[in-house]
C-alpha positions as CSV (number, residue, x, y, z in Angstrom):
1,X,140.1,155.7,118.1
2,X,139.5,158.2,115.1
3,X,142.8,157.0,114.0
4,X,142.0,153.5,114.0
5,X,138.6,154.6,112.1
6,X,140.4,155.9,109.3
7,X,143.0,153.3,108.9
8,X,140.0,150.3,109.0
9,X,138.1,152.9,106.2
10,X,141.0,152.8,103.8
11,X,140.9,149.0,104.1
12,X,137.9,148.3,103.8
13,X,137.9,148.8,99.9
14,X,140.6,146.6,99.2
15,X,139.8,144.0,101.2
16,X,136.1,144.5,99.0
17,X,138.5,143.9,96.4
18,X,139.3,140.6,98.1
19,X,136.2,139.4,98.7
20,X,134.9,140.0,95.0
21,X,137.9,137.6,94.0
22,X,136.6,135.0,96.6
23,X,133.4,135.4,95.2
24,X,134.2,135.4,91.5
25,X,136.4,131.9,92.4
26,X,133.7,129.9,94.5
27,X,130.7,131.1,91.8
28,X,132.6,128.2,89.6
29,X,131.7,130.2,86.5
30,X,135.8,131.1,86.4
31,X,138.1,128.2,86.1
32,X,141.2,127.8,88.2
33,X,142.9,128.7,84.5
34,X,141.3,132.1,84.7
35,X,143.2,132.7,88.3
36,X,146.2,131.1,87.3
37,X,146.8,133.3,84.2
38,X,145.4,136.4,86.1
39,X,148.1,135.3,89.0
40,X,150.7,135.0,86.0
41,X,149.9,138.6,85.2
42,X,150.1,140.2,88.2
43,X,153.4,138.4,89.4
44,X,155.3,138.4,86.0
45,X,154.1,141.7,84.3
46,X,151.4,144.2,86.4
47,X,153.4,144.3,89.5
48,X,157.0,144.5,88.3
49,X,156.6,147.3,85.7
50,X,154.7,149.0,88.8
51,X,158.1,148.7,91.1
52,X,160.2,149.0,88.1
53,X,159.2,152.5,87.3
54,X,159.0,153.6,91.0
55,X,162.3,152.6,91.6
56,X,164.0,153.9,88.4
57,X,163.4,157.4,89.7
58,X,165.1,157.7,92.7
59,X,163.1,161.3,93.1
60,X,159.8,159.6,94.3
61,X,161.8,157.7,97.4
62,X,162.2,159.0,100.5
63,X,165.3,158.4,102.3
64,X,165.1,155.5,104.8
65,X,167.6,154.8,107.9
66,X,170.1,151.5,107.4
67,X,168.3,149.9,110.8
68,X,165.1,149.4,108.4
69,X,166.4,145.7,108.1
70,X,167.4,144.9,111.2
71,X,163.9,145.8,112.8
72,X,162.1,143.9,110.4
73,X,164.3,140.5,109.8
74,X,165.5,140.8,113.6
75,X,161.9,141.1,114.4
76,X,161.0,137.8,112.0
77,X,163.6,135.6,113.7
78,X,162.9,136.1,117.2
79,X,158.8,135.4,116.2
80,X,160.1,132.5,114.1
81,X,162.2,130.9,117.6
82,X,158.9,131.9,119.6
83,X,157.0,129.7,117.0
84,X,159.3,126.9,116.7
85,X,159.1,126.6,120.7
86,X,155.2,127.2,121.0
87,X,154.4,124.9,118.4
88,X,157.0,121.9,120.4
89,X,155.2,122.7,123.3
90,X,151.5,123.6,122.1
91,X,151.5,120.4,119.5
92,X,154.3,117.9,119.9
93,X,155.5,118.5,116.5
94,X,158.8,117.7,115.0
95,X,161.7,120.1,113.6
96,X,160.8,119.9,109.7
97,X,157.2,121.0,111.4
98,X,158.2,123.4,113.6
99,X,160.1,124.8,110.8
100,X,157.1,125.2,108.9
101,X,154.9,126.3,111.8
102,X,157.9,129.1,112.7
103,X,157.9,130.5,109.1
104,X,154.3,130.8,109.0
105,X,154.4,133.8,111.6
106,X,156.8,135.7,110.2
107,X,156.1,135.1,106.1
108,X,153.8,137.8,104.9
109,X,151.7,138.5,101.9
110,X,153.7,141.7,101.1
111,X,153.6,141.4,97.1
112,X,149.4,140.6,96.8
113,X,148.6,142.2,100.2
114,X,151.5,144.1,101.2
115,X,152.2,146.7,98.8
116,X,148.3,147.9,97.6
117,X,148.2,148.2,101.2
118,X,150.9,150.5,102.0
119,X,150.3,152.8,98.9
120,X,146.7,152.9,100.9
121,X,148.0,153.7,104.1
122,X,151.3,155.1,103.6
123,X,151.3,157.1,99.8
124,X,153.9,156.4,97.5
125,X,156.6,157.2,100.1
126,X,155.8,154.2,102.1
127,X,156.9,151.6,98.9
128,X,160.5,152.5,99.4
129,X,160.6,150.6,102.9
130,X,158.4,147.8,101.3
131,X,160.3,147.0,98.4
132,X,163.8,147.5,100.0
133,X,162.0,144.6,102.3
134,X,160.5,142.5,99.4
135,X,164.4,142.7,97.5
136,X,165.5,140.6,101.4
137,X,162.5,139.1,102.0
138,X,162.1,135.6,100.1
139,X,165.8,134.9,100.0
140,X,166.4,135.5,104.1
141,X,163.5,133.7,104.9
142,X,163.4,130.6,102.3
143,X,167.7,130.6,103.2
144,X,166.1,130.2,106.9
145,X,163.7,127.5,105.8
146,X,165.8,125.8,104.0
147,X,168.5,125.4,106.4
148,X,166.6,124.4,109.2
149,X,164.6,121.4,107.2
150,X,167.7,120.3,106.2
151,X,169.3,120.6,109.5
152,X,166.6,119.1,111.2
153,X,166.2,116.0,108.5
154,X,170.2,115.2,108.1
155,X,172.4,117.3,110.9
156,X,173.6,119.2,108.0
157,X,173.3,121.9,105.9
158,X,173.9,121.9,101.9
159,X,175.5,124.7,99.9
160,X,173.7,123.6,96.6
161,X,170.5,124.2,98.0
162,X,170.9,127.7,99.5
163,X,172.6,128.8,95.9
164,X,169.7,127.3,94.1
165,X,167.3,129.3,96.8
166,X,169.6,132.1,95.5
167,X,169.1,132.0,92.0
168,X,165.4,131.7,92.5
169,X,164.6,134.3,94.7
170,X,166.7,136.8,92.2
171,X,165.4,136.1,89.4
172,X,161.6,136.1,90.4
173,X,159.7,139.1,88.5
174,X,159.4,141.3,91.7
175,X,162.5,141.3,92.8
176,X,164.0,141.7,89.5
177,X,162.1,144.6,88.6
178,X,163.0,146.1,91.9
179,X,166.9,145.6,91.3
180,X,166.6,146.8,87.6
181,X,164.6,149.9,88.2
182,X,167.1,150.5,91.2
183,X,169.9,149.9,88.4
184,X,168.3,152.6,86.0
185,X,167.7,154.8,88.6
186,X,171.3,155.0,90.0
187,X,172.5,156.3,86.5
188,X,170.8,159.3,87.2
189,X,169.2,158.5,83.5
190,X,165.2,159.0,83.6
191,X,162.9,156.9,81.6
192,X,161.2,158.9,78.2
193,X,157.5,159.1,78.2
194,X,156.8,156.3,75.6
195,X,158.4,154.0,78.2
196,X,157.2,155.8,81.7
197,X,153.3,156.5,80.6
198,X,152.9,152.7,79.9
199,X,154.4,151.8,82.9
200,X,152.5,153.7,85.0
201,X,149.1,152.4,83.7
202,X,150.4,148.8,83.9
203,X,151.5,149.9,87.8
204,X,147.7,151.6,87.9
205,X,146.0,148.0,87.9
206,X,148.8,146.0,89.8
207,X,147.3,146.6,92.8
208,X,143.8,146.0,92.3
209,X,144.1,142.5,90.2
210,X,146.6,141.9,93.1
211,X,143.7,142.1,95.6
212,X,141.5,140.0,93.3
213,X,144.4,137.1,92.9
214,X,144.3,137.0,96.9
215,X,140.5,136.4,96.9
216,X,140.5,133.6,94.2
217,X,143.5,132.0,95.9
218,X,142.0,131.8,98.9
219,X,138.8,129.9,97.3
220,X,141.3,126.9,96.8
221,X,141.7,126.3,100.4
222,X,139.5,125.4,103.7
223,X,139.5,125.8,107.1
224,X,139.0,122.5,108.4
225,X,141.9,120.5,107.8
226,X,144.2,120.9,111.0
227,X,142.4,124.3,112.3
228,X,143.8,124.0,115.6
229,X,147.8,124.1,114.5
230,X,146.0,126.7,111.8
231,X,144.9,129.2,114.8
232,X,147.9,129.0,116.2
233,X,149.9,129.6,113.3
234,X,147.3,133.0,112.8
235,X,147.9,134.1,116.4
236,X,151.4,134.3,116.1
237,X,151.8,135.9,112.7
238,X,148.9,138.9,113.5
239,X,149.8,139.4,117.0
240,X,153.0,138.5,118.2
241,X,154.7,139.1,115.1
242,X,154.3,142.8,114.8
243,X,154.6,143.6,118.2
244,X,158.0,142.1,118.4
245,X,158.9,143.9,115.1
246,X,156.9,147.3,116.6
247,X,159.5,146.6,119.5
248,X,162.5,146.4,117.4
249,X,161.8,149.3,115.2
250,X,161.4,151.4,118.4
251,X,164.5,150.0,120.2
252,X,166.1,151.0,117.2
253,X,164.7,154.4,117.0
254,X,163.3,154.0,113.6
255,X,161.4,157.2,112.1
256,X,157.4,156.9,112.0
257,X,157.2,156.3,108.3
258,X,159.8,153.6,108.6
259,X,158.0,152.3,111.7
260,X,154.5,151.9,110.1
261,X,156.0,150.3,107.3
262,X,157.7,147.6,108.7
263,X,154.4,147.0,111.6
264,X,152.5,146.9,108.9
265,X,154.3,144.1,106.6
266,X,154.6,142.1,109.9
267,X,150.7,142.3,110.3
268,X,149.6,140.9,107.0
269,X,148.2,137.9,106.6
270,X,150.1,134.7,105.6
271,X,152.0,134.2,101.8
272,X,151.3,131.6,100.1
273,X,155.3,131.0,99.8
274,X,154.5,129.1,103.2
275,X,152.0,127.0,101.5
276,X,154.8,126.2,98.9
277,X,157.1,125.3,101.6
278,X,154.9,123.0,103.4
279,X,154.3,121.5,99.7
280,X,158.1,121.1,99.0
281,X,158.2,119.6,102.4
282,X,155.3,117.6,102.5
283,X,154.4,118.5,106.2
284,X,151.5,120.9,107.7
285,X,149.4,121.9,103.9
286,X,146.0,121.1,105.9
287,X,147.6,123.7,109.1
288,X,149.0,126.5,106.7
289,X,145.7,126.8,104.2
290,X,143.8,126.9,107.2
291,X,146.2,129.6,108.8
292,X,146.0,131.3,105.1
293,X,141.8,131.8,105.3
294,X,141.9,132.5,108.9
295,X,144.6,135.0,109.0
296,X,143.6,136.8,105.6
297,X,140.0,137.2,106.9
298,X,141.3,138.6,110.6
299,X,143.7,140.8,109.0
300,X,141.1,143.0,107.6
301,X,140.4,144.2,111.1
302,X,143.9,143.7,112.7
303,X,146.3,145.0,110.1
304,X,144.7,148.7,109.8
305,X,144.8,148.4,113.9
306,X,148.7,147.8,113.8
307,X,149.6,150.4,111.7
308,X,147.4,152.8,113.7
309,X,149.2,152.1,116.7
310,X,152.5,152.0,115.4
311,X,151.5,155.7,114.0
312,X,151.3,156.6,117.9
């Protein structure tokens, strides 16, 4: 229980941070231009410098096992089948919705939520995990999306459209500030102080404007607007999702760090790339911004639970 304490107490200010950026949003004295250039920031400037410089120094990682992958992405296709087949039999809905309904469960908020979280919980140690995560994460799972829409609308699959997925997902700030600062860092070279010191006060306010982006965000949506398909997609991404990964990670005998990490990007709330897909798609935006206020508000409570238990 102490344990569970102490997790929910580092939380609880950044999920403060959260709130304030809810606040700030609904208060209507800050345009949706003041969020989209903050969001701008934090995506294309704040938050890459901050994973830039951490991986450009391969001193500051710890070393992580090769099954780090497999627990988490194995983990995020079983929950994604165990969607898809809930949501058939729960709702009647169709393959381009189950699709959408499956990739809820399993796609987190590991850049806004996911890594302030884990420095929080885990130190500086735990990013290593995170980001080698966040370099797989958007290409795996949009490739997955991608594929089965496709699949499910024409019986086939296209090449043009997973290379396009490609190209996007590798040249997005994040992960291209995670590959370049894993570039520099294999030379051995290490950055001089009139690059380093900048970064590091650019990396110092990633993660709280990250938290604040979340809150305004979620000031765009409501709750309303298929809540029922909504509940179930929350269920399934803060409960069954990182207790199949928690079950992965121990059947492959990952190490506790390791363990935590992964748990703990399986139990965040929502991404808004899911909200994107069901855009792109035109099915289920009413069910996924409901699932989006729902889960972030749970998660406050049920993320720093996870990683407590997976700790044990």
């Amino acid at each position: 229980m102490s344990a569970v304490l102490h997790q929910l107490g580092l939380a609880a200010p950044h999920f403060v941070l959260v709130l304030t950026g809810f606040v700030l949003s609904r208060s209507g004295r800050w345009p949706r231009s003041v969020s989209d250039a903050l969001a701008a920031f934090v995506f294309g400037v704040a938050l890459p410098s901050y994973l830039f410089r951490l991986m450009s120094d391969p001193s500051r990682l710890p070393p992580f096992e090769g099954s780090l992958l497999a627990a988490f992405f194995g983990g995020c296709f079983v929950t994604y089948v165990i969607g898809r087949l809930a949501s058939r039999w729960l709702f009647g809905l169709d393959g381009v919705r189950q699709t959408v309904f499956g990739l809820g469960g399993v796609f987190s908020n590991n850049v806004l939520l996911g890594i302030p979280l884990a420095r929080a919980f885990l130190g500086e140690p735990g990013i290593a995990p995170v980001a080698l995560v966040l370099v797989f994460n958007s290409l795996i799972l949009w490739t997955l999306a991608t594929v089965s829409v496709e699949w499910a609308r024409h019986g086939e699959v296209s090449v043009r459209g997973f290379a396009r997925t490609a190209r996007q997902v590798l040249t997005t700030p994040v992960v291209a500030g995670i590959l370049s600062g894993a570039l520099v860092g294999s030379t051995g070279l290490r950055l001089p102080p009139l690059l380093d010191e900048p970064l590091a006060l650019l990396g110092q306010a990633a993660a709280p404007l990250a938290l604040v982006v979340v809150g305004m965000g979620l000031a765009e949506y409501g709750v309303r607007a298929g809540w029922q398909q909504g509940l179930g997609i929350t269920v399934l991404k803060l409960v069954v999702q990182p207790l199949v990964i928690w079950s992965m990670a121990r059947l492959l005998d990952l190490p506790p760090l390791e363990t935590q990490a992964v748990v703990l990007l399986g139990s965040l709330a929502v991404g808004i790339n899911v909200y994107l897909m069901a855009r792109q798609f035109d099915v289920m935006q009413g069910p996924v911004a409901s699932a989006m206020v729902m889960s972030t508000t749970l998660s406050a409570l049920t993320t720093p639970l996870a990683v407590a238990l997976a700790g044990h």
